[in-house]
PDB file of N, CA, C and O in Angstrom:
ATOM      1  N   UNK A   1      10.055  13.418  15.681  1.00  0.00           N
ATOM      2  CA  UNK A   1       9.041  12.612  16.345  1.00  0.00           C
ATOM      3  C   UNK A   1       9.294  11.134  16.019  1.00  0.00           C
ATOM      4  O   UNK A   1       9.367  10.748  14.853  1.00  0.00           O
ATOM      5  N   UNK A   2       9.410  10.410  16.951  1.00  0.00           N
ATOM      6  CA  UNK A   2       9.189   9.239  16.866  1.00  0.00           C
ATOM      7  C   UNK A   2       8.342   8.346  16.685  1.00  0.00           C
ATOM      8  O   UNK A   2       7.219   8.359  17.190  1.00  0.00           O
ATOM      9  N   UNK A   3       8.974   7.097  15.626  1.00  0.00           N
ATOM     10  CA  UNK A   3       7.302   6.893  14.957  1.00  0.00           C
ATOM     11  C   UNK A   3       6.866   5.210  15.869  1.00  0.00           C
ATOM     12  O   UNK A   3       7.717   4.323  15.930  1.00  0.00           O
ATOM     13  N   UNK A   4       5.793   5.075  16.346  1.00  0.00           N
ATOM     14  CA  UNK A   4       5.358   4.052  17.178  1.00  0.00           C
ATOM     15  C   UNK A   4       5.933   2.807  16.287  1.00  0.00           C
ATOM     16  O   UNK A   4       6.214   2.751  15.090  1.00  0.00           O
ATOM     17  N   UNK A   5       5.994   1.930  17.221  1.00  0.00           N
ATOM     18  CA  UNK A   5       6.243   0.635  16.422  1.00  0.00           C
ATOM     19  C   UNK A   5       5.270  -0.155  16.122  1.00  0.00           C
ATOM     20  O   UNK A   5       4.465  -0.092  17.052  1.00  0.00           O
ATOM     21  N   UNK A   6       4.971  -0.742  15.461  1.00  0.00           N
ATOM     22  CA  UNK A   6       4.220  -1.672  15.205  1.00  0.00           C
ATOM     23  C   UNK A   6       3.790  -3.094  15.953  1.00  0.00           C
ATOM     24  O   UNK A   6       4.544  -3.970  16.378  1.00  0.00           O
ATOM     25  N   UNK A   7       2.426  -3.048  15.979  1.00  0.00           N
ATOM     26  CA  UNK A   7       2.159  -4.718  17.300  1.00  0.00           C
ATOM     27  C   UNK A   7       2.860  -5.776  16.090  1.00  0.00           C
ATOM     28  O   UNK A   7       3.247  -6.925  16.301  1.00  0.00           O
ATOM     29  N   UNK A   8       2.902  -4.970  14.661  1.00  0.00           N
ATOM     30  CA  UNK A   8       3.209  -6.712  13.832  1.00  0.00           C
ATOM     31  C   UNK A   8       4.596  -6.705  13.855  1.00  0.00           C
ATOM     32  O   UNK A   8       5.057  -7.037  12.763  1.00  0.00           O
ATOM     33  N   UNK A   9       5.290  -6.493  14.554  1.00  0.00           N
ATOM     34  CA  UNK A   9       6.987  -6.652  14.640  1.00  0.00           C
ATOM     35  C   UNK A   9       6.593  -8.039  15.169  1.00  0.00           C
ATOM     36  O   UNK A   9       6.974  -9.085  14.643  1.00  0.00           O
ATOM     37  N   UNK A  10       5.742  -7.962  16.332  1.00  0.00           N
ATOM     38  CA  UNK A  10       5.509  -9.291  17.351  1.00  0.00           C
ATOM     39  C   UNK A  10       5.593 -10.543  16.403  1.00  0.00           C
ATOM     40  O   UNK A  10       6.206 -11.451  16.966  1.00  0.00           O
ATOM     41  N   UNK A  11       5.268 -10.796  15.436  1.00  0.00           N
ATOM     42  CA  UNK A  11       4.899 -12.096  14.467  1.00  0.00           C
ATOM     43  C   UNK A  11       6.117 -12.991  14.433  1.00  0.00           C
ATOM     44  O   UNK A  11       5.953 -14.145  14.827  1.00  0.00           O
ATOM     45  N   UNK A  12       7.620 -12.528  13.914  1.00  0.00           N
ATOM     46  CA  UNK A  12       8.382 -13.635  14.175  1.00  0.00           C
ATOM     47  C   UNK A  12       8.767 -14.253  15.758  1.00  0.00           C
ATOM     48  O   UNK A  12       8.983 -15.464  15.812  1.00  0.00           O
ATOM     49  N   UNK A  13       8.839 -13.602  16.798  1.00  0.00           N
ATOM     50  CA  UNK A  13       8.740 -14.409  18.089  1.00  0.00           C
ATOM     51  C   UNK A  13       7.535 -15.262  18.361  1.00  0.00           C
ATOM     52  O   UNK A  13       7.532 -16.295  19.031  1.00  0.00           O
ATOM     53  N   UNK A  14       6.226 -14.547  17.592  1.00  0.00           N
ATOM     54  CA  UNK A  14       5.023 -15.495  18.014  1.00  0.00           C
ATOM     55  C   UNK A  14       5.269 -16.109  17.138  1.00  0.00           C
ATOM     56  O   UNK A  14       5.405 -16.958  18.019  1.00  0.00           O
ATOM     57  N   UNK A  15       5.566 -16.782  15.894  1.00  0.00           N
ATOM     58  CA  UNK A  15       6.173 -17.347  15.195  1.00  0.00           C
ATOM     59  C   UNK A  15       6.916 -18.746  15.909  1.00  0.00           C
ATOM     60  O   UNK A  15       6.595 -19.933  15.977  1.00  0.00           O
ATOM     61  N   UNK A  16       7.837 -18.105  16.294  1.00  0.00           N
ATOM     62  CA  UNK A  16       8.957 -19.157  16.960  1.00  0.00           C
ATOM     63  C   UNK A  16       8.431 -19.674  18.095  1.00  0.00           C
ATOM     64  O   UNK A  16       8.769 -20.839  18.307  1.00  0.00           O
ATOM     65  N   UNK A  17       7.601 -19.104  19.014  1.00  0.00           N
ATOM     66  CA  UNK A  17       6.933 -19.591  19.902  1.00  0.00           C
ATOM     67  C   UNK A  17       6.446 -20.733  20.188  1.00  0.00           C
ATOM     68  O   UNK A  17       5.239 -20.684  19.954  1.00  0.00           O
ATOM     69  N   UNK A  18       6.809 -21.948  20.651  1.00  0.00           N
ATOM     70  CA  UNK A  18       6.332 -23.290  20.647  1.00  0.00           C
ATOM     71  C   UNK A  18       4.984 -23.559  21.218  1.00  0.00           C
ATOM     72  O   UNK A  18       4.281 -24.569  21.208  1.00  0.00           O
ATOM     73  N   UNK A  19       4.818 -22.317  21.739  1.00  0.00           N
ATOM     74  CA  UNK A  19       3.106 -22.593  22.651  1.00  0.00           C
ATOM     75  C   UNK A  19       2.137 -22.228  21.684  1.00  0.00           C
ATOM     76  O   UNK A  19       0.913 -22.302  21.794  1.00  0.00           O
ATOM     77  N   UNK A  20       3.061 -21.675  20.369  1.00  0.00           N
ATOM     78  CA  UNK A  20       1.782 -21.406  19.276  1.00  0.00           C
ATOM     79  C   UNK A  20       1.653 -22.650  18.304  1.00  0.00           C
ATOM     80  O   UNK A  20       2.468 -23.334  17.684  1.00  0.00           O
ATOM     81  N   UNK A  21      -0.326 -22.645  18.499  1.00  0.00           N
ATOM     82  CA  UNK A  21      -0.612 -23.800  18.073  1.00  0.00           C
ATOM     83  C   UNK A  21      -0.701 -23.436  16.004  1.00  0.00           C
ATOM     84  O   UNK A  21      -0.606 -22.390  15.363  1.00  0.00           O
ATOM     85  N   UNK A  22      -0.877 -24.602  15.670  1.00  0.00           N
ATOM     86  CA  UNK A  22      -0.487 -24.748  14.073  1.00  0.00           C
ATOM     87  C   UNK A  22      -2.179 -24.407  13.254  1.00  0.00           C
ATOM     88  O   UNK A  22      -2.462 -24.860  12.145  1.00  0.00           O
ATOM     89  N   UNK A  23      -2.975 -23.676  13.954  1.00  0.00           N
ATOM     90  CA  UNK A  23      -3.969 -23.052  12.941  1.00  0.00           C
ATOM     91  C   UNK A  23      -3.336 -22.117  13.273  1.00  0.00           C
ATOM     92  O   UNK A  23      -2.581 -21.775  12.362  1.00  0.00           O
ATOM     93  N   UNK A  24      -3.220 -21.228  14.547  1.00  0.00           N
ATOM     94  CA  UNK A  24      -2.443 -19.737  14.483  1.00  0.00           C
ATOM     95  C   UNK A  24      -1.053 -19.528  14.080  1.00  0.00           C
ATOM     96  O   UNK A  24      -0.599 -18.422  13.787  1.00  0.00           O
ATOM     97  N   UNK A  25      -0.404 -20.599  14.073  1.00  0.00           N
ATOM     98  CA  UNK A  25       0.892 -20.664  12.561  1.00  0.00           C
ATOM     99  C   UNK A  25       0.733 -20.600  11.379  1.00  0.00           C
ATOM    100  O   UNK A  25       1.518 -20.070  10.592  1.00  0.00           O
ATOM    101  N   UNK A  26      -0.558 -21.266  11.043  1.00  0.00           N
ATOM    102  CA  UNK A  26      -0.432 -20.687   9.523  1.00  0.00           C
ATOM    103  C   UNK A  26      -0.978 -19.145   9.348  1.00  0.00           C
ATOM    104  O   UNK A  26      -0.484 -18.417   8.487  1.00  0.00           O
ATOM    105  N   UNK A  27      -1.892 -18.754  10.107  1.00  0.00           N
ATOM    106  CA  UNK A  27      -2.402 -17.168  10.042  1.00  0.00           C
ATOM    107  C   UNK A  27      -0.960 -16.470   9.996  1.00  0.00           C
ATOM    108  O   UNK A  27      -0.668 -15.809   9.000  1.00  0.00           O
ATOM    109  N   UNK A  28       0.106 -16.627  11.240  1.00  0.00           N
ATOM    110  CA  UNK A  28       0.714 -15.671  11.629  1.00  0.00           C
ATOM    111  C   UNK A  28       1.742 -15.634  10.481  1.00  0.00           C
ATOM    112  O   UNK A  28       2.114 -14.608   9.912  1.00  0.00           O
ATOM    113  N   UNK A  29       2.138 -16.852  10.226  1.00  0.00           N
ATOM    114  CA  UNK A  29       3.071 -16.911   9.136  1.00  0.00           C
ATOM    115  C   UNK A  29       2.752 -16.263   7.588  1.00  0.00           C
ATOM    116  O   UNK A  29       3.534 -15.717   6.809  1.00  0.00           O
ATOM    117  N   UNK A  30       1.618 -16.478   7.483  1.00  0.00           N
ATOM    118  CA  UNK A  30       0.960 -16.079   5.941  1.00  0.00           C
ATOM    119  C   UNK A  30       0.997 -13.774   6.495  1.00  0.00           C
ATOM    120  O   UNK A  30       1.344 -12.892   5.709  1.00  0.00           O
ATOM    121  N   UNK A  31       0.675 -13.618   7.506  1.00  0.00           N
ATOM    122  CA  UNK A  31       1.105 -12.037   8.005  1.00  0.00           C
ATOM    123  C   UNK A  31       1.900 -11.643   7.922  1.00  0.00           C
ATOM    124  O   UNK A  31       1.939 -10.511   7.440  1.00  0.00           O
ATOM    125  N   UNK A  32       3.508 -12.528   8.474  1.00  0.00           N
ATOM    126  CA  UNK A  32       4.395 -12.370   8.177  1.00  0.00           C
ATOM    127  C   UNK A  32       5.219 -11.749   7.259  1.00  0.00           C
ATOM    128  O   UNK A  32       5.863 -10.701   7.205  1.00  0.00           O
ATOM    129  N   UNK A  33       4.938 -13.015   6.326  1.00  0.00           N
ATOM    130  CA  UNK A  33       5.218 -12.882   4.501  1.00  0.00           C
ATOM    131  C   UNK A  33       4.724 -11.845   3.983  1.00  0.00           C
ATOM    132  O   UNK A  33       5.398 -11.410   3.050  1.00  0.00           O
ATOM    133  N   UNK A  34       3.506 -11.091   4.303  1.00  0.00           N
ATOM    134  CA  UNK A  34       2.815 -10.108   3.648  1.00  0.00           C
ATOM    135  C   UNK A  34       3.718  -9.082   4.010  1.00  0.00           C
ATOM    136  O   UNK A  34       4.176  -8.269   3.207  1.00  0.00           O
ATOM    137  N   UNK A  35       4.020  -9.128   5.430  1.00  0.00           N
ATOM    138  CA  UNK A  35       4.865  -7.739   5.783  1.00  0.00           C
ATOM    139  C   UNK A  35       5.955  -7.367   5.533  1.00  0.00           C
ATOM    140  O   UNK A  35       6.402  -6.220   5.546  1.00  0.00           O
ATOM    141  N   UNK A  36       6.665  -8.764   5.179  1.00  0.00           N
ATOM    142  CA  UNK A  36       8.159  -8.557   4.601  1.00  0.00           C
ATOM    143  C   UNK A  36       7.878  -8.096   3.322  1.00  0.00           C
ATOM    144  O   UNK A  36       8.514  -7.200   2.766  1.00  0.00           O
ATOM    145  N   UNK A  37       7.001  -8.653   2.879  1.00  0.00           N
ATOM    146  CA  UNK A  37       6.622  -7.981   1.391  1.00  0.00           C
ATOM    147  C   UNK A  37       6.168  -6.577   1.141  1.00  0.00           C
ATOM    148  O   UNK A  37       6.103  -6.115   0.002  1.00  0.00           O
ATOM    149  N   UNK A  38       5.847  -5.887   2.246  1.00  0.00           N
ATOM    150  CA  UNK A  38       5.751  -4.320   2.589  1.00  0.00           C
ATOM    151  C   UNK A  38       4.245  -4.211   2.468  1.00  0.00           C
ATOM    152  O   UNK A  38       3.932  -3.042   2.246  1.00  0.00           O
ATOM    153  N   UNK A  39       3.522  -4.780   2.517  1.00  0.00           N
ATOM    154  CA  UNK A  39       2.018  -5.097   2.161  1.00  0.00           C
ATOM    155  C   UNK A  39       1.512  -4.061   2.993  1.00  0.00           C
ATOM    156  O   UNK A  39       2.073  -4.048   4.088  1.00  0.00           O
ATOM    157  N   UNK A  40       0.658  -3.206   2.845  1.00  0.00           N
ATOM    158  CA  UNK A  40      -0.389  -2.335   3.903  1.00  0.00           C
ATOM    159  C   UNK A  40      -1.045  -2.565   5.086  1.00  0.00           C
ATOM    160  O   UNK A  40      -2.226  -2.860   5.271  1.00  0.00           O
ATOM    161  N   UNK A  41      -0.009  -2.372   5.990  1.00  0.00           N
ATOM    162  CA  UNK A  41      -0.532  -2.526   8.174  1.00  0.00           C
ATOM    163  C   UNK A  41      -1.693  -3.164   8.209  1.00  0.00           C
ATOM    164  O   UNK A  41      -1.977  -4.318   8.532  1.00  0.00           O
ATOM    165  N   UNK A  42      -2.408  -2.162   7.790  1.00  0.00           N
ATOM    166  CA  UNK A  42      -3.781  -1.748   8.022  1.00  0.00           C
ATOM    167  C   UNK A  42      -4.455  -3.538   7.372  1.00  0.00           C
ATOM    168  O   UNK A  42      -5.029  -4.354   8.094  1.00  0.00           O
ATOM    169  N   UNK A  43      -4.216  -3.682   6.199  1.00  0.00           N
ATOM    170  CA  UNK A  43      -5.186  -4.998   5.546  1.00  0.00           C
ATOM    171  C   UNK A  43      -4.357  -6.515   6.345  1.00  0.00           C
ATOM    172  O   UNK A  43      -4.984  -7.561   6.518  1.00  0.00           O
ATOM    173  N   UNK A  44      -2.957  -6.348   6.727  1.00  0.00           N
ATOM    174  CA  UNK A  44      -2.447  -7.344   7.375  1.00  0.00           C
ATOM    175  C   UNK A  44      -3.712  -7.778   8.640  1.00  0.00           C
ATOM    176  O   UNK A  44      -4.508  -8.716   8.696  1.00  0.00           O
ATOM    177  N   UNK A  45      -3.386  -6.377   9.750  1.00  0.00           N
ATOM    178  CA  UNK A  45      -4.088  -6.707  10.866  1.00  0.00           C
ATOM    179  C   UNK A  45      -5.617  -7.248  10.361  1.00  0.00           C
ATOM    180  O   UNK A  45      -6.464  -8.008  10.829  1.00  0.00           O
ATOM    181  N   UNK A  46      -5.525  -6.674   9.514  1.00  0.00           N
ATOM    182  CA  UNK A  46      -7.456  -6.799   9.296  1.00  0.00           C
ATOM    183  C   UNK A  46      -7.534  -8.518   8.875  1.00  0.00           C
ATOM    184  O   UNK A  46      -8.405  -9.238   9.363  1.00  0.00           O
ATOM    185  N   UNK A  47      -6.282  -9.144   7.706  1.00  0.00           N
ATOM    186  CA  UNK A  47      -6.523 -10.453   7.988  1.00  0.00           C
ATOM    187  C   UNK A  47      -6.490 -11.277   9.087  1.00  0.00           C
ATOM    188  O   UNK A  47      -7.134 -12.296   9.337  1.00  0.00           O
ATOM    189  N   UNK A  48      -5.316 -10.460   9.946  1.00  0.00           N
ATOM    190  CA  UNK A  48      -5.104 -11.280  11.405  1.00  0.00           C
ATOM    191  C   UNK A  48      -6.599 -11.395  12.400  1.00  0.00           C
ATOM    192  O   UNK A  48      -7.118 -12.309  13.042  1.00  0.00           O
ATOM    193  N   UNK A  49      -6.872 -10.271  12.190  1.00  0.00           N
ATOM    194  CA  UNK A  49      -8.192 -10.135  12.907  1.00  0.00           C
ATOM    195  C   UNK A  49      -9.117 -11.380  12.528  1.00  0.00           C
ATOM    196  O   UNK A  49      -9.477 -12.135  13.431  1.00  0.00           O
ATOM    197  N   UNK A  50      -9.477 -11.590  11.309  1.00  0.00           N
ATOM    198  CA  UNK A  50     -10.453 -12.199  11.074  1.00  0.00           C
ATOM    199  C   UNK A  50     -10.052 -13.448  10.885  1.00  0.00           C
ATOM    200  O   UNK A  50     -10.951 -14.287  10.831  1.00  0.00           O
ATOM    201  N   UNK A  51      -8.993 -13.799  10.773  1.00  0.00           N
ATOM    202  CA  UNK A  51      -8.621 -15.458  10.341  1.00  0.00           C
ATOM    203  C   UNK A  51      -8.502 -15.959  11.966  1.00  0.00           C
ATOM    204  O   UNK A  51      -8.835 -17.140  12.068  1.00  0.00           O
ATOM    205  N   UNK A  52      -8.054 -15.256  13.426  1.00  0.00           N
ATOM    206  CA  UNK A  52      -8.030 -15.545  14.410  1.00  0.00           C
ATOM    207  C   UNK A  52      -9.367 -15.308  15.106  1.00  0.00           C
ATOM    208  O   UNK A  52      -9.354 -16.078  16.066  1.00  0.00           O
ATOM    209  N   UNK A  53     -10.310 -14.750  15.104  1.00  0.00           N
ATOM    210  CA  UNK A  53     -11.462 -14.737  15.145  1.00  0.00           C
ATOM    211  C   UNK A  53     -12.015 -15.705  15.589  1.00  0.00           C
ATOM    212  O   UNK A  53     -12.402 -15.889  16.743  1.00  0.00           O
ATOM    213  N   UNK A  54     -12.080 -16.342  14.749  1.00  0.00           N
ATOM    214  CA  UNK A  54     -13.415 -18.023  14.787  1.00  0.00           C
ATOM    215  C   UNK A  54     -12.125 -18.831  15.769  1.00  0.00           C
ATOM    216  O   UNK A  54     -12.679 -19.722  16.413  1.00  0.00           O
ATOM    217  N   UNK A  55     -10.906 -18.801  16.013  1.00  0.00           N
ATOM    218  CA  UNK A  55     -10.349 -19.191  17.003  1.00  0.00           C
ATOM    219  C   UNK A  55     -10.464 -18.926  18.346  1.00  0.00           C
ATOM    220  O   UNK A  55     -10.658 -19.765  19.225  1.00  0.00           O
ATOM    221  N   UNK A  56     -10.317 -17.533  18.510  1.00  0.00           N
ATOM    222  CA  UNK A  56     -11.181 -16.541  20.064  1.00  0.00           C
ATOM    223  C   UNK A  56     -12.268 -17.259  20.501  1.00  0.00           C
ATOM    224  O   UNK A  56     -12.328 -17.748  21.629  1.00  0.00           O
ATOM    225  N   UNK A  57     -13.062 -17.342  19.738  1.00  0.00           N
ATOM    226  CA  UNK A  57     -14.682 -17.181  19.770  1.00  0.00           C
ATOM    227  C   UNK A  57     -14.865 -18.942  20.978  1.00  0.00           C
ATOM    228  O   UNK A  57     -15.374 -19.279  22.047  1.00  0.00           O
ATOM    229  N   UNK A  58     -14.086 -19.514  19.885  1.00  0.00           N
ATOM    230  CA  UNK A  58     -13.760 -21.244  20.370  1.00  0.00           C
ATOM    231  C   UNK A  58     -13.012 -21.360  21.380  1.00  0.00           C
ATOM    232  O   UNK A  58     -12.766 -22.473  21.844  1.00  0.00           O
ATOM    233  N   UNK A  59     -12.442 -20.076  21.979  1.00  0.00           N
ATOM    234  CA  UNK A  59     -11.422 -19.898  23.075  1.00  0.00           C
ATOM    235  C   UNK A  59     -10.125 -21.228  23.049  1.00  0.00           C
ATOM    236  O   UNK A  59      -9.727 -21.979  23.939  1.00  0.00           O
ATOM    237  N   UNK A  60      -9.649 -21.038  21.272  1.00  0.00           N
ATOM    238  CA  UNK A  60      -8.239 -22.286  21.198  1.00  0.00           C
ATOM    239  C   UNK A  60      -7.344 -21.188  20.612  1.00  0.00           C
ATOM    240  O   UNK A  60      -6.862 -21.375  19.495  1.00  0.00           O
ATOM    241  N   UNK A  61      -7.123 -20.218  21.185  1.00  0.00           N
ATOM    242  CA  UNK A  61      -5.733 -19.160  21.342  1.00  0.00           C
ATOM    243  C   UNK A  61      -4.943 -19.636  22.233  1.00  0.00           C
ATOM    244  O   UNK A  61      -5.400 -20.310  23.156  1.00  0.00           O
ATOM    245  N   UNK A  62      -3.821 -19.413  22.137  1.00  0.00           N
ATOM    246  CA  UNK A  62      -2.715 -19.651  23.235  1.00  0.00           C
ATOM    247  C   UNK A  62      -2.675 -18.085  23.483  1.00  0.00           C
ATOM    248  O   UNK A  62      -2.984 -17.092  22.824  1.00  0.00           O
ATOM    249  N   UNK A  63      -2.023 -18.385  25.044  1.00  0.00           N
ATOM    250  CA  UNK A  63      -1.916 -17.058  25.855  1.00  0.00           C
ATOM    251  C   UNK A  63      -1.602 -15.955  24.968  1.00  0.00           C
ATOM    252  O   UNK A  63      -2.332 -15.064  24.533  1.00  0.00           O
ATOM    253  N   UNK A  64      -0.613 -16.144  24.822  1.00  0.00           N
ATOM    254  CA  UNK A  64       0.580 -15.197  24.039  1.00  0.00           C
ATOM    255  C   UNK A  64      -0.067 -14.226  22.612  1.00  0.00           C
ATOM    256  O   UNK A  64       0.320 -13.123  22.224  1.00  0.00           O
ATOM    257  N   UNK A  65      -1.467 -15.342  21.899  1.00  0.00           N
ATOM    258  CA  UNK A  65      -1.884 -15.149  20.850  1.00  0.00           C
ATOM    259  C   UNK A  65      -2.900 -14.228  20.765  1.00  0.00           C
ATOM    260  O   UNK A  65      -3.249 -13.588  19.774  1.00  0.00           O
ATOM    261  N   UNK A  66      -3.411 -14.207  22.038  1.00  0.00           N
ATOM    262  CA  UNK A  66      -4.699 -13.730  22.739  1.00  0.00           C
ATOM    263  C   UNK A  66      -4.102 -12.179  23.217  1.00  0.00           C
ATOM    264  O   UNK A  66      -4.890 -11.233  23.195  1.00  0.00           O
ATOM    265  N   UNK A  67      -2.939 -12.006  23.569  1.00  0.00           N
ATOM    266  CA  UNK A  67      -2.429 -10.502  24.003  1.00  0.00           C
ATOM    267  C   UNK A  67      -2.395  -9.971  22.630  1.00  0.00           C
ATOM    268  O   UNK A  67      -3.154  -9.107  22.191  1.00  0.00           O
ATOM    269  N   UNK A  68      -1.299 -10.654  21.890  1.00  0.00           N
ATOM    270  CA  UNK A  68      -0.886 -10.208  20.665  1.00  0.00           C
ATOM    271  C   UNK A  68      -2.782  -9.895  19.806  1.00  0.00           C
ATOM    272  O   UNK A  68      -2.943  -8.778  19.317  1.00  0.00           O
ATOM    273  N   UNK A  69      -3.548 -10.538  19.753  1.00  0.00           N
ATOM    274  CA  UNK A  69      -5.087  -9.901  19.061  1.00  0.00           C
ATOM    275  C   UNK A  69      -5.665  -8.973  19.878  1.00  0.00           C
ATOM    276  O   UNK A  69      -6.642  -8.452  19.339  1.00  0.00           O
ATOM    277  N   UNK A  70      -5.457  -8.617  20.849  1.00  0.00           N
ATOM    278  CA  UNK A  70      -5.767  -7.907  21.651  1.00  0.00           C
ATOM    279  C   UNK A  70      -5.091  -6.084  21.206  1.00  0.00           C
ATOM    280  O   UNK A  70      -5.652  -5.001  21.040  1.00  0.00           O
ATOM    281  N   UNK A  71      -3.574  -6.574  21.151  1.00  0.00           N
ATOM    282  CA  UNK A  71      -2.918  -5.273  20.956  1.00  0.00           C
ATOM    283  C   UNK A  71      -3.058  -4.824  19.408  1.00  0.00           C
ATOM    284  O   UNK A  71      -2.812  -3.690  18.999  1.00  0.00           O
ATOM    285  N   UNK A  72      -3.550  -6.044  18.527  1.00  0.00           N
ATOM    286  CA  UNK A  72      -3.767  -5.617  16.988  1.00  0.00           C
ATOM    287  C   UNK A  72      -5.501  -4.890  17.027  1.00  0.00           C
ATOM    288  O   UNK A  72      -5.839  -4.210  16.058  1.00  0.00           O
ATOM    289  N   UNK A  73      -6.367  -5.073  18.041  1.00  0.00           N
ATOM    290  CA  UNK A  73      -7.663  -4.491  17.968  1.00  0.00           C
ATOM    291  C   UNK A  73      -7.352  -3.550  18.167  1.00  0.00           C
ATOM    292  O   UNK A  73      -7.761  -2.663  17.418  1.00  0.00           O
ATOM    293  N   UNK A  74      -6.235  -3.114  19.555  1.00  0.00           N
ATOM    294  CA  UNK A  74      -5.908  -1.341  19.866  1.00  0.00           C
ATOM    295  C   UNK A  74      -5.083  -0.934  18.995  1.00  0.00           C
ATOM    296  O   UNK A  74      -5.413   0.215  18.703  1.00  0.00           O
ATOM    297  N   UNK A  75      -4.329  -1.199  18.510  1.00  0.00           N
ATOM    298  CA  UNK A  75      -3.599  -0.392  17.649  1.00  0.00           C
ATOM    299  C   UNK A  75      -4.431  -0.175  16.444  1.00  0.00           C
ATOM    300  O   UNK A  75      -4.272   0.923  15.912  1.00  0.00           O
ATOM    301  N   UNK A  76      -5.378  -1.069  15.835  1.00  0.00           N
ATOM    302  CA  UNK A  76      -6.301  -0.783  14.383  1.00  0.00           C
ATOM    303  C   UNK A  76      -7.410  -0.417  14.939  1.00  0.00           C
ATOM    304  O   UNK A  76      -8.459  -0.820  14.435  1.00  0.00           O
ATOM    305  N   UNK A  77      -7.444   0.381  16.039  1.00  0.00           N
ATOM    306  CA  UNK A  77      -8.920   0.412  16.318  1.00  0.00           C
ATOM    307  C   UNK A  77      -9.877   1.000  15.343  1.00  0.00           C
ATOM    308  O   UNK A  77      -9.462   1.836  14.540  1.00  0.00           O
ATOM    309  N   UNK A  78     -11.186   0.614  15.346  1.00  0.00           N
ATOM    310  CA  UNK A  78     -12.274   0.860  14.238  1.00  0.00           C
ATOM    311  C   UNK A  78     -12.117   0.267  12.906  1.00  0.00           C
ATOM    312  O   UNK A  78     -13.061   0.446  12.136  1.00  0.00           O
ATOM    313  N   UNK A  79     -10.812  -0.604  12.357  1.00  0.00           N
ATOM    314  CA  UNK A  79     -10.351  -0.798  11.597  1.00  0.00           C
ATOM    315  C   UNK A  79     -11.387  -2.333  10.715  1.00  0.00           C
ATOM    316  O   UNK A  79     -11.379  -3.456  11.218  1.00  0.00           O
ATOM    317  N   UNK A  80     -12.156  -2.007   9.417  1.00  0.00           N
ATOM    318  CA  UNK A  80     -12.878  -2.953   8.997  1.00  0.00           C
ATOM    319  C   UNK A  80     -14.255  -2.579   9.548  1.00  0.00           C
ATOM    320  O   UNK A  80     -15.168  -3.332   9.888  1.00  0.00           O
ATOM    321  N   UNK A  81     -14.210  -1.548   9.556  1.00  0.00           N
ATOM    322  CA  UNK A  81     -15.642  -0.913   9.970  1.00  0.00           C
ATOM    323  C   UNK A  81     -16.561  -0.893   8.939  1.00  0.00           C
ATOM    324  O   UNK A  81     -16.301  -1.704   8.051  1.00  0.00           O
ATOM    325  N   UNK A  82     -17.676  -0.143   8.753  1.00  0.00           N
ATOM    326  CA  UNK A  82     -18.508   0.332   7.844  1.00  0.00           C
ATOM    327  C   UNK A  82     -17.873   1.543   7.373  1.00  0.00           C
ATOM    328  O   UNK A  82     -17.572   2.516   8.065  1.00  0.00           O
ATOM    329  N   UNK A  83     -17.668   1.366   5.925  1.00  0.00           N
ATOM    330  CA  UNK A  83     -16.893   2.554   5.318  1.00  0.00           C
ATOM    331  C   UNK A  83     -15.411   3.140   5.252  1.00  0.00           C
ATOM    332  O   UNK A  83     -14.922   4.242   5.000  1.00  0.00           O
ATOM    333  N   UNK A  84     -14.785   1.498   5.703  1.00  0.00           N
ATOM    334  CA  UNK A  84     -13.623   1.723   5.851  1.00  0.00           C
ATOM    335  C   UNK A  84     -13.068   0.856   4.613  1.00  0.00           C
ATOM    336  O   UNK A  84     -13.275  -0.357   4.651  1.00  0.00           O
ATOM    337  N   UNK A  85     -12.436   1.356   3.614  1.00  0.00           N
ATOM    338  CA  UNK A  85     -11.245  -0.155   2.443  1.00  0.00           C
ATOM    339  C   UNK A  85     -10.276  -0.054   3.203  1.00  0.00           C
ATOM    340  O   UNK A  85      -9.677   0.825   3.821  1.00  0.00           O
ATOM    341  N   UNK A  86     -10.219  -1.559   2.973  1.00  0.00           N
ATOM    342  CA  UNK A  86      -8.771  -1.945   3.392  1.00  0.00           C
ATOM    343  C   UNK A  86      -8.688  -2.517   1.845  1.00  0.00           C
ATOM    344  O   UNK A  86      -9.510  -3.013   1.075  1.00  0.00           O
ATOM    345  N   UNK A  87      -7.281  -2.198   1.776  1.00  0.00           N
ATOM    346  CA  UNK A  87      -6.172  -2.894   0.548  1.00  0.00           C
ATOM    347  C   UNK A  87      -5.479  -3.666   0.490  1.00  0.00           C
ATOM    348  O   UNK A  87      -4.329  -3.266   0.678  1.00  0.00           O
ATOM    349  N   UNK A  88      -5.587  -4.894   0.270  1.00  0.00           N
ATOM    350  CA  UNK A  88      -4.500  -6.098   0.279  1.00  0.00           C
ATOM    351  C   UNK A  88      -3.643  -5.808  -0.381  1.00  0.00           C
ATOM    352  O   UNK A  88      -2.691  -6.574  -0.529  1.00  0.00           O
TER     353      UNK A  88
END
């Protein structure tokens, strides 16, 4: 069986991405680092989630940034719920 890939592969192209603005560079980059570091999916997305958040809300996502949070809500769905740890 083949195992799904991950939406956080996406981070070094959104990374390199020039249409990404420099509050969602430092989120994506600080995700990054965690993942090369083998850090747990699950607490990555959950920072991505929430550090891009108060950006959504203000609608100052770039396109690209806005798919990519989109595909980290479906892939973690329920994720940071009531009764859920996440582990940094």
């Amino acid at each position: 069986m083949k195992r799904k890939e991950s939406v956080l592969s996406q981070l070094p192209a959104l990374i390199a991405d020039p249409t990404t603005t420099g509050p969602e560079l430092e989120i994506l980059k600080h995700a990054e680092e965690r993942r090369q570091k083998g850090n747990n999916e699950e607490g990555i997305a959950y920072e991505i989630r929430t550090g891009l958040q108060p950006l959504a809300i203000g609608q100052k996502l770039s396109p690209k940034v806005v798919d990519f949070l989109t595909q980290v809500a479906a892939q973690y769905l329920g994720m940071g719920n009531r009764g859920n740890i996440i582990f940094y």
